[in-house]
N, C-alpha and C positions, 0 to 999 in steps of 0.2 A: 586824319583817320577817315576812312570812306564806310560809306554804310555798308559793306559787306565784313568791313576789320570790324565796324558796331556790332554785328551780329552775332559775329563768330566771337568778341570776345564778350558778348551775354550769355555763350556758352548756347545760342541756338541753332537754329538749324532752319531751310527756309520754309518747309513747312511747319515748320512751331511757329515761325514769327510770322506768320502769313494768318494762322488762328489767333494769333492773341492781337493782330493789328486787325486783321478785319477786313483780308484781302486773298487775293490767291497765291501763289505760290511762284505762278507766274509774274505777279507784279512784282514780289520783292527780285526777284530774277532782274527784270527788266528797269528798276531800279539801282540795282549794284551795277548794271553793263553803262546806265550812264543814256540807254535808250531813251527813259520817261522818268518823270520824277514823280515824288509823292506828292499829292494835292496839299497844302498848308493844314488842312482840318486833318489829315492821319498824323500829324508831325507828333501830337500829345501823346496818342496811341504808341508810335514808333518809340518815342522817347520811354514813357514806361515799361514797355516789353523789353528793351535794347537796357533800360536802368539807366537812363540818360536826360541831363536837362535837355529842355526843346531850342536851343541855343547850340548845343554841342549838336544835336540831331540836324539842324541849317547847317551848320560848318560839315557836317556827314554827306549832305548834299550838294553842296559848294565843292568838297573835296571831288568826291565822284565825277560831279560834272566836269570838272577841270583835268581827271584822269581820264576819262573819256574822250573829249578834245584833242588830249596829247596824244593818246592812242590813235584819233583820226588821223590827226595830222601825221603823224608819223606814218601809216601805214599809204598816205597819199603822196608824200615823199620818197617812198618805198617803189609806188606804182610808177612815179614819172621816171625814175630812175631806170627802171627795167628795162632790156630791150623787146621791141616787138618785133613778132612772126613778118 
C-alpha cells in the first residue's frame, strides 16, 4: 500500500490530510509522487490521520518510494528506446 492508497482509503482527501498532519497540501502531493518523503517526526501525525500504526505508515513509504523508482526507471527505458530527430 503506498501512501496515496493510505489516504484515499482513510477516506481523505489531500487537503484534509495536509490539516490534520500539519503540512500543505503540496507536501502530501509530493509525497505520494515519490518526489520527497516525510520527515520520520510527521510519521505519528500521518499514522493517526491515515488511522494507521506508524509501522504500516514506513511500509506506505518504502512502498511509494519503490513505485516511484519503477516509474523512473521505466520511463528512461522508454527514452532510450525512442528514436531521435
Amino acid at each position: 500500500m503506498t501512501l496515496k492508497d493510505a489516504r484515499v482509503k482513510a477516506g481523505l482527501t489531500m487537503k484534509q490530510a495536509a490539516n490534520l498532519i500539519g503540512v500543505t497540501d503540496a507536501a502530501i502531493a509530493q509525497w505520494e509522487s515519490g518526489q520527497t518523503r516525510p520527515l520520520v517526526n510527521k510519521f505519528q501525525r500521518i499514522a493517526e490521520a491515515y488511522k494507521m500504526r506508524g509501522d504500516q505508515i514506513f511500509g506506505a513509504v518504502v512502498a511509494t518510494s519503490m513505485e516511484a523508482q519503477q516509474h523512473d526507471h521505466q520511463t528512461e527505458q522508454t527514452n532510450r528506446t525512442e528514436p531521435s530527430d
